[in-house]
C-alpha positions as CSV (number, residue, x, y, z in Angstrom):
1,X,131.0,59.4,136.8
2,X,129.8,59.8,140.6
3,X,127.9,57.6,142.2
4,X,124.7,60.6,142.1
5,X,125.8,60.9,138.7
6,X,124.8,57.3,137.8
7,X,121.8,57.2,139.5
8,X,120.6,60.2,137.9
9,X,121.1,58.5,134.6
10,X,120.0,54.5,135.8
11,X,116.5,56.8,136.7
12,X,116.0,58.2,133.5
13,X,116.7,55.2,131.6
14,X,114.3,53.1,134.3
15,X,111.7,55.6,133.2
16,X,112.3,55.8,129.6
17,X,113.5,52.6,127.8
18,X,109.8,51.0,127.7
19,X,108.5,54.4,127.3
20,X,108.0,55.3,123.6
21,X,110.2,58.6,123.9
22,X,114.1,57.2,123.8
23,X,115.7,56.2,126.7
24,X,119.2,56.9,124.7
25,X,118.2,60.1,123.8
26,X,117.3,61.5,127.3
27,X,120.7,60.0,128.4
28,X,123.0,61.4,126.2
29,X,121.1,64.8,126.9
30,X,121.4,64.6,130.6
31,X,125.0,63.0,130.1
32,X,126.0,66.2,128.1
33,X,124.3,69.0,130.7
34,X,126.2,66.7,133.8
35,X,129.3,67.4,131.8
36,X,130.1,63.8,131.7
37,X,129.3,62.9,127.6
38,X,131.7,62.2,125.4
39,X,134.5,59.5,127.3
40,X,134.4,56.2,127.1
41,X,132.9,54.4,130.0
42,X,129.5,57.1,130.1
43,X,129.1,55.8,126.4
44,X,129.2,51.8,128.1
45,X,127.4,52.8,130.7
46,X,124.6,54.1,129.2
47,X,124.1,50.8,126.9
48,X,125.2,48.6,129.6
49,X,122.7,49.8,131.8
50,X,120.1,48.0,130.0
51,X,120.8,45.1,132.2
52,X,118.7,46.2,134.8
53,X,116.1,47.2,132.4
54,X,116.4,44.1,130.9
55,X,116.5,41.7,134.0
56,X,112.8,43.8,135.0
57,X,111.1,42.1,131.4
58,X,112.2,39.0,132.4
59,X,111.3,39.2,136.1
60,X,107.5,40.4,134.9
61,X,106.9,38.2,132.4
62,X,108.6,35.2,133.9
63,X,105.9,32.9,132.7
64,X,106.1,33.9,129.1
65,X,110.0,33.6,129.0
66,X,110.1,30.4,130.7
67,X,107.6,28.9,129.3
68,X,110.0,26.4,127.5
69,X,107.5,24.1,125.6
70,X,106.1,26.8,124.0
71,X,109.0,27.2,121.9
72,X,108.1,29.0,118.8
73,X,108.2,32.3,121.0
74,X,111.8,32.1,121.2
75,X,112.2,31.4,117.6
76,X,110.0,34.4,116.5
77,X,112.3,36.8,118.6
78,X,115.3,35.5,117.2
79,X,114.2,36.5,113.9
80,X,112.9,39.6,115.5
81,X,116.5,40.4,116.8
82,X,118.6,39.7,113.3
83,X,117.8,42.8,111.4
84,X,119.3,44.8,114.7
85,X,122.1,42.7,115.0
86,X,123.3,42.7,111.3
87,X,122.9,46.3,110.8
88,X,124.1,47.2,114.4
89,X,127.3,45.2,113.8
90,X,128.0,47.3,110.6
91,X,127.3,50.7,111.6
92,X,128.7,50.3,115.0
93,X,131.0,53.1,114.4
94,X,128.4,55.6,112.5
95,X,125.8,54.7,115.5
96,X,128.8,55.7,118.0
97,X,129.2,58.7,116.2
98,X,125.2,60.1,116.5
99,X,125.0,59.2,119.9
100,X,127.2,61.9,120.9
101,X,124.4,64.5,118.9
102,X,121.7,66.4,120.6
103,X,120.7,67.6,117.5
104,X,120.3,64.3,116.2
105,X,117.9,63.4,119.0
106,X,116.1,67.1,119.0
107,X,114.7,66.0,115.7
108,X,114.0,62.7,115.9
109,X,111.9,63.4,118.8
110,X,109.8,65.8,117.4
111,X,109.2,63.3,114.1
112,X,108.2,60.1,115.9
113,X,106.3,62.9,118.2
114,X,104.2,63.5,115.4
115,X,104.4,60.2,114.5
116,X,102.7,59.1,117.6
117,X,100.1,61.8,118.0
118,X,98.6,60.0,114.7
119,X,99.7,56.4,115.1
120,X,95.9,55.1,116.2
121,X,93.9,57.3,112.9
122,X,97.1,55.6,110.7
123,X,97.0,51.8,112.1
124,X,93.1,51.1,113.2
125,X,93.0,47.8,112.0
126,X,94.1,45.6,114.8
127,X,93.5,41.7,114.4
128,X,96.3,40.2,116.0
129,X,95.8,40.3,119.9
130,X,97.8,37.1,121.2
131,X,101.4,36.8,120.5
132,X,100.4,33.2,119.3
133,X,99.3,34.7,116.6
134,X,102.4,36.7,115.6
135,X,103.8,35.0,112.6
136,X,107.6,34.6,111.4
137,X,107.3,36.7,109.0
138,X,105.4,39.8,110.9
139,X,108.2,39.2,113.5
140,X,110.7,39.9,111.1
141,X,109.4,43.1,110.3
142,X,108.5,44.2,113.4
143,X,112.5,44.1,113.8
144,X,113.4,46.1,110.8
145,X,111.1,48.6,112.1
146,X,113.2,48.6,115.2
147,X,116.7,49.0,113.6
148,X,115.1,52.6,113.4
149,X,116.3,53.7,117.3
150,X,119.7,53.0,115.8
151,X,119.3,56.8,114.9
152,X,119.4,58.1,118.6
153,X,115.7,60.0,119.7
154,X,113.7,57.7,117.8
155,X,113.2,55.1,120.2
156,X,113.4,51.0,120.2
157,X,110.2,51.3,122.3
158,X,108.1,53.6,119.8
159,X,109.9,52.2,116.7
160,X,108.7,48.7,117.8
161,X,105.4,49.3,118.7
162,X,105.0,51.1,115.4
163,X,105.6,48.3,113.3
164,X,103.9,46.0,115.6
165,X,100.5,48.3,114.8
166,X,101.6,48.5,111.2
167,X,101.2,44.6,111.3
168,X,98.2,44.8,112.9
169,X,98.7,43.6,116.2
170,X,96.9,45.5,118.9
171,X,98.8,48.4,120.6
172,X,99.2,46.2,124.2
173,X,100.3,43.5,122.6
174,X,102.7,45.6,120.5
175,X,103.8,46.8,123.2
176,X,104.3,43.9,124.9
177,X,105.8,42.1,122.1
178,X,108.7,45.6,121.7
179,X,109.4,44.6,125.9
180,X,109.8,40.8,124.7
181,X,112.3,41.6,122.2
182,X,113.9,44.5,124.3
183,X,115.8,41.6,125.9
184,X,118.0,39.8,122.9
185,X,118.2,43.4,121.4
186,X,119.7,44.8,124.6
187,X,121.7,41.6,126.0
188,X,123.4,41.7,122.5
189,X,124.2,45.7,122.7
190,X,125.9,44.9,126.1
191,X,127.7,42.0,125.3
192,X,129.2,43.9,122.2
193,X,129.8,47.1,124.3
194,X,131.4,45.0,127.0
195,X,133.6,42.1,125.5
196,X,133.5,42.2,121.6
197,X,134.1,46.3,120.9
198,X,137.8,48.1,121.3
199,X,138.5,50.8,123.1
200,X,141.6,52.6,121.8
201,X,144.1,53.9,124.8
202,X,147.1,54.9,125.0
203,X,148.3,51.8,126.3
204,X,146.5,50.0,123.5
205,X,143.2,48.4,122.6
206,X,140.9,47.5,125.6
207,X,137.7,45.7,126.1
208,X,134.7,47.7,127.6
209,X,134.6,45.5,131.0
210,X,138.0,46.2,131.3
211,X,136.9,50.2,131.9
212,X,133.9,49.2,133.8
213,X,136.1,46.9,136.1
214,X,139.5,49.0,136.2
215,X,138.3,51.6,138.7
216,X,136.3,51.1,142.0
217,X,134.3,54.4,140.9
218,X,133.0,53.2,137.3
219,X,132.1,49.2,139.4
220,X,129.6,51.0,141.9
221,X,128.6,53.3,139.1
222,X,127.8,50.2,137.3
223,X,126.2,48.1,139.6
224,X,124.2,51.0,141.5
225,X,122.8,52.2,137.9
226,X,122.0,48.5,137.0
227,X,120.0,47.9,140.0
228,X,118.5,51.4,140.2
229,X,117.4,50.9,136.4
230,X,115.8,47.8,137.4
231,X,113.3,49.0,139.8
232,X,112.5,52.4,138.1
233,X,111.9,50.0,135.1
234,X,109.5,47.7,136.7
235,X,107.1,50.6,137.3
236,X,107.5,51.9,134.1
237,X,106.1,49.5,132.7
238,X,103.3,48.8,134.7
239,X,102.2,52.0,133.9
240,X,102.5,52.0,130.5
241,X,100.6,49.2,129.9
242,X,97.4,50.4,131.9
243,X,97.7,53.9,130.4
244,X,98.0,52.5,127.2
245,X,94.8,50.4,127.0
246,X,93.1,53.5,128.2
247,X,94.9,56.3,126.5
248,X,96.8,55.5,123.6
249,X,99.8,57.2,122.4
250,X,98.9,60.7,122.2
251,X,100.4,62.4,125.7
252,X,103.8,60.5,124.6
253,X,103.7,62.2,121.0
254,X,103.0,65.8,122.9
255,X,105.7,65.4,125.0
256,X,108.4,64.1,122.4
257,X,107.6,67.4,120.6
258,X,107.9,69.3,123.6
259,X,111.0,68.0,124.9
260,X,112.3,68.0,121.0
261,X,111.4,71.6,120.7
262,X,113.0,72.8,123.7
263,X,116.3,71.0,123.1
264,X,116.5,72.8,119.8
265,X,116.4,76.1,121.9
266,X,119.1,75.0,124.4
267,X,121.1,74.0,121.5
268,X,120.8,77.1,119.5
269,X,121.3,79.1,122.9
270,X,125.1,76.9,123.1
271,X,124.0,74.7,126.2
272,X,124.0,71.7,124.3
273,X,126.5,71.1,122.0
């Protein structure tokens, strides 16, 4: 992966991971048109370069996350964060497997695209509007209704802020509360890609920092993309948050089915595979 190559990508996942409209899906279908899908470090790459997109949440809602005698907000994203964990520790390799599929993400675009395009007329009632008022037990399934961007095009952001309305929060605090719990859910995909997970070689089993750190390219890659994805990120989000409490959801459910449709064409045309 060149350096252009990774900032290409760090954009796109600045841009996209707050954005309901899958940040993993737009990567894996820009990897596979720059001919660089499919080896080992792209796949650590494009989880590992959540850092950045993690490191912008915590620099814009500083006061929130350190905030340390208001301690039941850490509790409720731990619980958030289990469901993801459990079922991303056992499906590792099946989750590996769909992230390597356009098709995969053509479709689920264009669901949570219609998904979206209704979310407001399906969830109107909205009475929870501080994250005070989030309890335990909505917490927990606002993170079972995230485990659903384990199927690649669905979206952590849009899966999120989908169960947060389906618990009636209101749609900025949902999505406010998906950016809170972006950061355990994302920290604990990295650490796994990087220093739990294998990587078979030919000279055995290796540890993903051991790819990112065995070639001068794949460290500036890394860093570059981490620090490009934290900028692009940072604006992101600012803008979603002030379109969203004037706009809603609907121009984000148009475009999934756009970009879901037209996928489907370069697919059937052969170029996407």
């Amino acid at each position: 992966m060149s350096v252009l190559q990774a900032i290409i990508i760090a954009i796109i996942e600045g841009i996209t991971e707050f954005l309901p409209v899958s940040s993993t899906g737009h990567m894996i279908v820009a990897s596979s048109l720059m001919g660089i899908s499919g080896n080992d470090f792209t796949k650590i790459f494009e989880i590992a370069i959540q850092l950045g997109a993690i490191l912008s949440v915590v620099v814009l809602y500083w006061k929130k996350f350190f905030d340390f005698a208001k301690w039941q907000f850490y509790v409720k994203l731990f619980i958030a964060v289990i469901p993801a964990l459990v079922l991303g520790k056992l499906f590792s390799d099946k989750i590996d497997a769909l992230l390597e599929s356009p098709t995969t993400v053509a479709i689920a675009l264009l669901a949570g695209g219609v998904i979206l395009l209704y979310i407001d007329r399906l969830f109107k009632t909205h009475i929870i509007r501080e994250e005070k008022e989030i309890s335990y037990g909505r917490a927990f399934i606002i993170g079972l209704w995230q485990c659903l961007a384990m199927i690649p095009g669905v979206s952590r952001s849009a899966s999120s802020i989908i169960g947060g309305m389906q618990q009636k929060l209101t749609r900025t605090l949902a999505a406010e509360f998906s950016f809170y719990l972006a950061v355990p859910t994302m920290l604990a995909a990295t650490v796994y890609k990087l220093f739990l997970k294998d990587y078979p070689t030919t000279q055995g089993d290796i540890k993903g920092y051991e790819i990112v750190f065995g070639t001068a390219e794949n460290t500036t890659a890394f860093i570059v993309g981490n620090a490009v994805a934290f900028i692009v990120a940072i604006l992101a989000i600012k803008f979603f948050i002030g379109y969203l409490q004037k706009h809603g959801f609907k121009l984000f459910g148009i475009y999934r089915i756009i970009v879901g449709v037209i996928l489907l064409v370069l697919i059937y045309a052969g170029y996407l595979k």
